[in-house]
N, C-alpha and C positions, 0 to 999 in steps of 0.2 A: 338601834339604841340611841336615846335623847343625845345632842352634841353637847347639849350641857352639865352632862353625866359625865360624860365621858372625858368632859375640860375638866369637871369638878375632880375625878379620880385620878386624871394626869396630876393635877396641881397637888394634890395631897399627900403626895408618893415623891418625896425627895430623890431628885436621880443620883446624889452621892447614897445617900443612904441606902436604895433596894441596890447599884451597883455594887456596894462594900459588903452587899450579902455574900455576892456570889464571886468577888475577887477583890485582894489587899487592895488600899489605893492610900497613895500618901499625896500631901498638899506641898504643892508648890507653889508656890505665888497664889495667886486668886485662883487656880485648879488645881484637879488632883489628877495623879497619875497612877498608872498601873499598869499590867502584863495585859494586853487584849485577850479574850479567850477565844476569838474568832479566825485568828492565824496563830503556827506556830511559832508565838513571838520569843526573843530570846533576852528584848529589855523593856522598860517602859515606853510602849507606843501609841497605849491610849489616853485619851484626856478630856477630863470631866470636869465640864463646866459647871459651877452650884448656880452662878449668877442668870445662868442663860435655859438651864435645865435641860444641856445636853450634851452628848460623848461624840468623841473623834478619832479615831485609831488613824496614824500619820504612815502609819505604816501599810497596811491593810484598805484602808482607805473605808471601813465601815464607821459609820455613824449613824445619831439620831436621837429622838427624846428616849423616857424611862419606857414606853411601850415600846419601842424598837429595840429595846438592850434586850429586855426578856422575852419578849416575842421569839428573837431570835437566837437565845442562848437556851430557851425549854423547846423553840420551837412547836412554838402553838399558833395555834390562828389568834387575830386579832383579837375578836369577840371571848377566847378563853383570855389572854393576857388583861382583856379589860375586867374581867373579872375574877381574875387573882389578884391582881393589884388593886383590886376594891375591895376584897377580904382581908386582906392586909392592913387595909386602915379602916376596918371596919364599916363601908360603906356598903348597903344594902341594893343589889342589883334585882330591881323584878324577874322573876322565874316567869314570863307569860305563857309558858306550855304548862303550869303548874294551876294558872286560874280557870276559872270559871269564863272570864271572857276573854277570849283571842281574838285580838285588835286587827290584827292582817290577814289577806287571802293566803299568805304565805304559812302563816304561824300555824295559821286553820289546815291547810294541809301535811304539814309535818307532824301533828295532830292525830290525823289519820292513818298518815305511814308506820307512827307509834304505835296505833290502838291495832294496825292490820296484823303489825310484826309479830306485837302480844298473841293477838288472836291465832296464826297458823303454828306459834311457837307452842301453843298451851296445845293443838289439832294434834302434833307431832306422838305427843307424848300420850294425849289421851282417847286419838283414835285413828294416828299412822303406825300400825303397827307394822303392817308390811314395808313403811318406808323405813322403819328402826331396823326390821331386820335386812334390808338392801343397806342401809348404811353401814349395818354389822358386816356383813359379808362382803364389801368394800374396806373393813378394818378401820372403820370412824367409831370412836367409843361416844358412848352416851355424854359422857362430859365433854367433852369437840362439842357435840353438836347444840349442847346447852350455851357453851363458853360463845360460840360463833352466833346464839339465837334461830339455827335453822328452823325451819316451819313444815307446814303439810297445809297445803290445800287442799282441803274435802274436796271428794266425787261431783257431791252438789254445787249445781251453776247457781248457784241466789246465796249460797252460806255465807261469806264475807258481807255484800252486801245485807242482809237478816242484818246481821252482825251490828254492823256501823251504823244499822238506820235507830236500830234500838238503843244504840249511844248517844244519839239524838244528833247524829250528825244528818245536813239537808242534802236531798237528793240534786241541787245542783252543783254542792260542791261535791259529792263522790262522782260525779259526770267529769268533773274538771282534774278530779284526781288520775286519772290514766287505767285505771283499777279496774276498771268497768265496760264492757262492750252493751251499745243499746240495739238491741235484739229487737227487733216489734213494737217497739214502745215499751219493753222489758229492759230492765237492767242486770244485765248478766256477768258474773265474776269474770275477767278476765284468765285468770290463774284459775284452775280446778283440777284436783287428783293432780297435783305434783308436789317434788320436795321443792321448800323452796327457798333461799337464798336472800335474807336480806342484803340490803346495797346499803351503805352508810357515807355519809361524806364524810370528811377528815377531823368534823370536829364531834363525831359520834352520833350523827343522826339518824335515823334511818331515811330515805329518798327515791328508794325504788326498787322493786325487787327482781330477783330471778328463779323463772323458775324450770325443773326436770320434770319431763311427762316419766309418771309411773303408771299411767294405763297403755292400753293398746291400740287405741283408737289414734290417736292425735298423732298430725304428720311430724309436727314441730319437737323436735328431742329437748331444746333447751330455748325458752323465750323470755325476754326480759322488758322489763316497762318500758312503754314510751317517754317519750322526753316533756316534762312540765316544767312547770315553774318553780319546782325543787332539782331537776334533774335533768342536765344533756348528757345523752350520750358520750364518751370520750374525755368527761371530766373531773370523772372518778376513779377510783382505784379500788376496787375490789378486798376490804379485812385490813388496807392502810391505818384505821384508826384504831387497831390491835396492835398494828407492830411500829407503829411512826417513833413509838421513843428508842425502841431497842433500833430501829432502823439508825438515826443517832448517834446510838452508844456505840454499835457496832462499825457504823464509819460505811454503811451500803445497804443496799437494797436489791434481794431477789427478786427477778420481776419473773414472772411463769405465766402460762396462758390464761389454763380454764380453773373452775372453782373446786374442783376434785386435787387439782395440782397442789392449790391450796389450802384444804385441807390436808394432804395429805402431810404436805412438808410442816405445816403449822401443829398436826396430831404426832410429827417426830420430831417436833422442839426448835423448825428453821423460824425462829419469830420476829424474822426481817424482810417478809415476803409481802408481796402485794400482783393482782393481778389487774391487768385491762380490761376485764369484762368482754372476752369475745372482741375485740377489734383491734387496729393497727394501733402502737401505741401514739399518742395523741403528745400536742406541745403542749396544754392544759395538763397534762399526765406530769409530763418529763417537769414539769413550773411546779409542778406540786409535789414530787419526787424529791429535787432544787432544795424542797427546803429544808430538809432531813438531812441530807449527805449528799454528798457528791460523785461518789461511783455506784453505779450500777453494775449487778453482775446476771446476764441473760440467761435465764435457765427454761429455754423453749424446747417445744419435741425436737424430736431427733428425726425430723421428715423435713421433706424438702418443704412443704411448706411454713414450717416449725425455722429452717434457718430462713427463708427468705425475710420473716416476719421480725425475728429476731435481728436481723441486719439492716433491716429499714427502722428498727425502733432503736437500734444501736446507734447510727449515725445522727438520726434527729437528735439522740442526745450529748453527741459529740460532738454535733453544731452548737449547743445549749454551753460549753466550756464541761461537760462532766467526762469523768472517767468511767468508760465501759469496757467490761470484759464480755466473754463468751466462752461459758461451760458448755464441755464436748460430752452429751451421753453416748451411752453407745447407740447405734444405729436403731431404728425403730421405737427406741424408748422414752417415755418420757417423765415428770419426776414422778408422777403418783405407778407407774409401773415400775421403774428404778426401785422406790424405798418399800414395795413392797414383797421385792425379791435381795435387797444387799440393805446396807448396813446404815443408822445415818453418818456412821464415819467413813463408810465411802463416799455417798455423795457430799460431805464437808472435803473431802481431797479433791473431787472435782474441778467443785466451787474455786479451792485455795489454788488450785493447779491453773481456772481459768486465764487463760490468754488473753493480750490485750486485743481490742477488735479490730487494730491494725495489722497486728502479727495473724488473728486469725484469719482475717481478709487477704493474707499473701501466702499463707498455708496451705488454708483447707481446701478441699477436694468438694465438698459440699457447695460450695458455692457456684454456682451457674456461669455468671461473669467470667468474660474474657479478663487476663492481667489487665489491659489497658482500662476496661471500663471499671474496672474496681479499683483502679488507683483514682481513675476523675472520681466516679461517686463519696472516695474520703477527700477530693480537693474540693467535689463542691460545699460536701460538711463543711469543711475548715472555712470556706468564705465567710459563713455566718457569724465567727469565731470573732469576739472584739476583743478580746488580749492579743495582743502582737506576741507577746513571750510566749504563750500555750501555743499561740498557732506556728510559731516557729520549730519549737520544741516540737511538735508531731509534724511536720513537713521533712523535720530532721528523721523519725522512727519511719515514716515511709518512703524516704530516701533507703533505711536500713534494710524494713524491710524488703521492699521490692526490687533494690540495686540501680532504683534511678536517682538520679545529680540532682542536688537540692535546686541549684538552676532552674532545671529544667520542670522541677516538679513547682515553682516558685510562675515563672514562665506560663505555664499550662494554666494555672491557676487565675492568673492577670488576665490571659486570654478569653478567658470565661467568663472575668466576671464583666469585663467590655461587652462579648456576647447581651448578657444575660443584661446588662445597662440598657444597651438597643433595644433587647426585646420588653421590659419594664421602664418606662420612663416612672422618674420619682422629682418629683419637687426640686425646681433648683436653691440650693443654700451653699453658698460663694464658702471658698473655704475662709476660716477667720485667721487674719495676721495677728503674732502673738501681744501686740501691742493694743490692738484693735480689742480681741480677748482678754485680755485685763481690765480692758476700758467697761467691757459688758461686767465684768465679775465684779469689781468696783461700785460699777451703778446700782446691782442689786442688793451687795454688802450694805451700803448708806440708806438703801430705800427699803431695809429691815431695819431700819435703828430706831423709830419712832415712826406714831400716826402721821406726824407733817410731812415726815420725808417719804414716804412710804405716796400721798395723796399729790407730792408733787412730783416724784415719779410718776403714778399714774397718769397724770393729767399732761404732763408734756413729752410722752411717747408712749409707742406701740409694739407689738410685737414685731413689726416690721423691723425696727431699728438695731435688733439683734442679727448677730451674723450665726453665731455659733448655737446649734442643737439644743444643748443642755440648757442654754440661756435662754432663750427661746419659752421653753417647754417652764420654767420654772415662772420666766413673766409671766406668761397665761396662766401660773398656778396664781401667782400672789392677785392676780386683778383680779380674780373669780371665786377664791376664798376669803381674802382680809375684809374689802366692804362690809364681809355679811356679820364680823365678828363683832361685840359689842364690847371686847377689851382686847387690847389689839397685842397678841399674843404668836410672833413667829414661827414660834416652837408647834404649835400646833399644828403649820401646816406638812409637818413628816407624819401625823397621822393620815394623808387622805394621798399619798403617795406610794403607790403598788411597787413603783420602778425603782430595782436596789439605786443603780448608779446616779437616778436623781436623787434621791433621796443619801444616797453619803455626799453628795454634793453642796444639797442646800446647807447639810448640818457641816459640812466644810465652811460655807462662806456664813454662815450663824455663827461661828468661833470667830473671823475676822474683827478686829476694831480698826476702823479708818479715822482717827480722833482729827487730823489735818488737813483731811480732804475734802474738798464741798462739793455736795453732790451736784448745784446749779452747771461746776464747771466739768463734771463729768458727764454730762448731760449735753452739754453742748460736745464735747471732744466723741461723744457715741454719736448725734447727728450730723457731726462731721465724717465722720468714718462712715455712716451711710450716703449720705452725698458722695463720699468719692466712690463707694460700690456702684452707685448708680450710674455715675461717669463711666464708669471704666465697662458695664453696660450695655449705655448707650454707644462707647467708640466701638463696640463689638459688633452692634447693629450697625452700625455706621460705615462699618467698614466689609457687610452683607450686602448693606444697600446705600451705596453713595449718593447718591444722586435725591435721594428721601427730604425733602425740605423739612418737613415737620417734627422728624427725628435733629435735623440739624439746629433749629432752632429750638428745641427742647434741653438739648447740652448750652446751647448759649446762656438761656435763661437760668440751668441748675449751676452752668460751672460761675456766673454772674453772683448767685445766691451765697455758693462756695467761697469767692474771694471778698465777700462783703464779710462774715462769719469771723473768717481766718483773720482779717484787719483787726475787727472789734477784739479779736483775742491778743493782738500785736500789744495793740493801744493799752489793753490792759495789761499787758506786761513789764511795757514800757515806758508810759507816761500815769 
């Protein structure tokens, strides 16, 4: 979408206004406050800037313009939040899967996956007949199978292609689509004589499909598209764009394997399910899970390979900060055998009965793992953990559960991640003194306040000059979006920021006013503070290698540089 569309619809969309849609807010001074709906707040912790056109929760720590508030309060992808908020003030968003010409290789393929999905949906009904009656006698009603879009791909190897070519779409882009195997110089259906499974990504597309052999022949039970330019492997979720808002409402998400799992739970009313597609669950998966809710409940077979899978996708998401459980079937079963022998109110007591996957981790009999190595495998989760509160709180439950001393589980875990340092070198970044930290957060707050100040930041530092992460990562945002803008609007840059915690960051330091502070002399007090990193260094090489003349005279000349600097700032203080 145009960026100047997209400025045009942020700026038309009052952030008091679409916020007081969806919660009270009263004015305070020059903002307004209110209850965040993002934690369970219990006074006014958010605050809406009108002047600045953005929100702060002090408490919570979420912020960002009017596309971040609803994005993340409907939980929609961007692309839908920009165009609710363009119907809202009545701005007309081009439909370009709707015209006649499709500007992009992308749009052109999506295009496709629509006119295929159409095509094997319309096959289903009016010449799978044996695949309606297999989906009968699996207990899928004809409305499942409509609701879901299922298809049939004909016997015939050329039907889809016939198909697509007579929609006037070109033979090299159905090459490029994945859809097609070239046989002899023949273009041959990929999918043929099976049911088949659209693949949708989360904002309702379809992307890629999959599909069941229903003949005899074919060694493959169940195949799914290759990965294009609409579709990797591992980065979708399987009927997510069916259940993401009850996912939501309901505060979780079922994850189960295969696409029978899936129907089956979703044909007895579980409309908070999503599956993997056949593979290990993915961190693309668990980032897109993230944005719906935050616990996950694992309802995999009941085989050993059913919990090993479920325990490796449990943990990646307990490294992500979410809460995962693990529903116990009975042995051998799995949910589409479950619900089609007991009740859906037994499998909801399962579900409700699920165990945390650290208590199941120190339980169950299922699990392969020695004690010892299922306690490191939840300590190497926790490393990745950036809340020190959450990762404590669970160091503390597997202290419980397993009966070892938070010490000692605290201990093991340091040990590792020293290990695991040695063995990954990462970039050295000096930790930041909190003095030195304020000096960066400071620099950036005055180098948002206008074009000048913003161009004389740029021009007299670098990213080098940053000690601390977040600082860092946001310099490089503002040198690499502001230039290209043609009104010089801050606000704008939380739209092109994926990363929560930058992003409630910037819109932190976007609420600051610094009315007294000149940015020239925090400018100078930041490359002061890197000159002494440098120093301190160098005495560190210096003291690897003494004898180094060229290191010693490299301190002479920086710590020379340094006491000139510090004078000129005397002088000004003082005379």
């Amino acid at each position: 979408m145009d960026r100047s569309l997209i400025d045009q619809i942020r700026q038309a969309n009052d952030i008091v206004e679409v916020v007081q849609s969806y919660v009270p807010l009263k004015r305070t001074g020059s903002n307004w406050r209110g209850i965040c709906p993002f934690h369970n707040d219990t006074r006014p912790s958010m605050h809406v800037s009108q002047p600045k056109q953005i929100f702060k929760c002090f408490a919570c720590g979420k912020g960002g313009n009017v596309f971040t508030f609803v994005q993340d309060y409907e939980k929609l992808s961007f692309i839908e939040t920009v165009k609710k908020l363009a119907a809202r003030v009545g701005i007309v968003v081009p439909d370009r899967h709707k015209t006649q010409v499709v500007s992009t290789k992308r749009q052109k393929l999506l295009a496709v996956y629509k006119s295929a999905g159409e095509f094997f949906a319309d096959n289903l009904f009016s010449y799978g007949q044996s695949t309606l009656e297999y989906l009968a006698k699996r207990q899928i009603s004809a409305e499942t199978a409509k609701e879901l879009q299922l298809g049939y791909a004909l016997a015939s190897r050329r039907s889809l292609a016939n198909h697509l070519l007579k929609e006037n779409y070109s033979v090299d882009l159905l090459k490029e689509s994945g859809l097609f195997r070239d046989s002899g110089g023949s273009m041959n259906d990929l999918f043929w004589d099976r049911l088949m499974f659209p693949i949708h990504n989360s904002n309702g597309d379809v992307v890629a499909f999959g599909g069941r052999n229903m003949g005899e022949g074919e060694s493959f039970k169940y195949m799914n598209s290759p990965s294009t330019e609409l579709y990797t492997k591992g980065n979708e979720l399987y009927g997510l764009h069916k259940t993401k808002y009850n996912i939501s409402k309901k505060g979780y998400s079922l994850i189960a394997e295969g696409y029978f799992d899936y129907l089956r739970l979703y044909e007895s009313g579980f409309d908070n399910v999503a599956c993997p597609l056949g593979t290990a669950l993915t961190l693309e998966q668990i980032y897109l899970l993230n944005r719906f809710a935050q616990k996950v409940v694992m309802l995999y077979d009941a085989d050993n390979a059913g919990v090993k899978a479920a325990v490796r996708g449990g943990l990646i998401c307990l490294s992500k900060g979410m809460h995962v459980h693990q529903a116990i079937l009975p042995k051998g079963e799995d949910p589409d055998s479950f619900l089609l022998k007991h009740s859906k109110e037994d499998l909801q007591k399962i579900i409700d009965e699920a165990p945390a996957l650290i208590s199941y981790m120190a339980t169950s009999e299922e699990v392969e793992e020695s004690t010892e190595e299922r306690i490191q495998l939840l300590l190497d989760a926790l490393r990745e953990l950036s809340d020190p509160i959450r990762k404590e709180l669970l160091v503390r439950d597997i202290s419980e559960a397993f009966g070892v001393s938070q010490n000692a589980l605290f201990s093991s875990m340091q040990r590792g991640g020293a290990r695991r340092q040695r063995q990954e070198p990462e970039e050295t970044v000096y930790q930041s003194s909190p003095k030195g930290m304020e000096t960066e957060k400071m620099v950036i707050i005055l180098g948002l306040k206008d074009r000048e100040s913003y161009n004389l930041l740029a021009n007299e530092l670098s990213v080098d000059y940053f000690n601390n992460k977040t600082m860092r990562k946001l310099f490089s945002l503002l040198t690499e979006v502001l230039p290209n803008q043609e009104s010089f609007d801050p606000a704008a840059l939380l739209d092109e920021i994926d990363n929560d915690e930058i992003k409630n960051s910037l819109a932190e330091l976007l609420f600051e006013d610094l009315e007294d502070v000149k940015l020239v002399s925090m400018i100078r007090d930041l490359k002061l503070h890197k000159m002494e990193r440098d120093i301190a260094e160098l005495d560190n090489e210096i003291n690897a290698n003494p004898n180094n003349l060229d290191l010693l005279k490299k301190k002479e000349k920086l710590t020379l540089e340094y006491r000139k600097m510090t004078k000129k700032v005397v002088r000004k203080l003082f005379f």
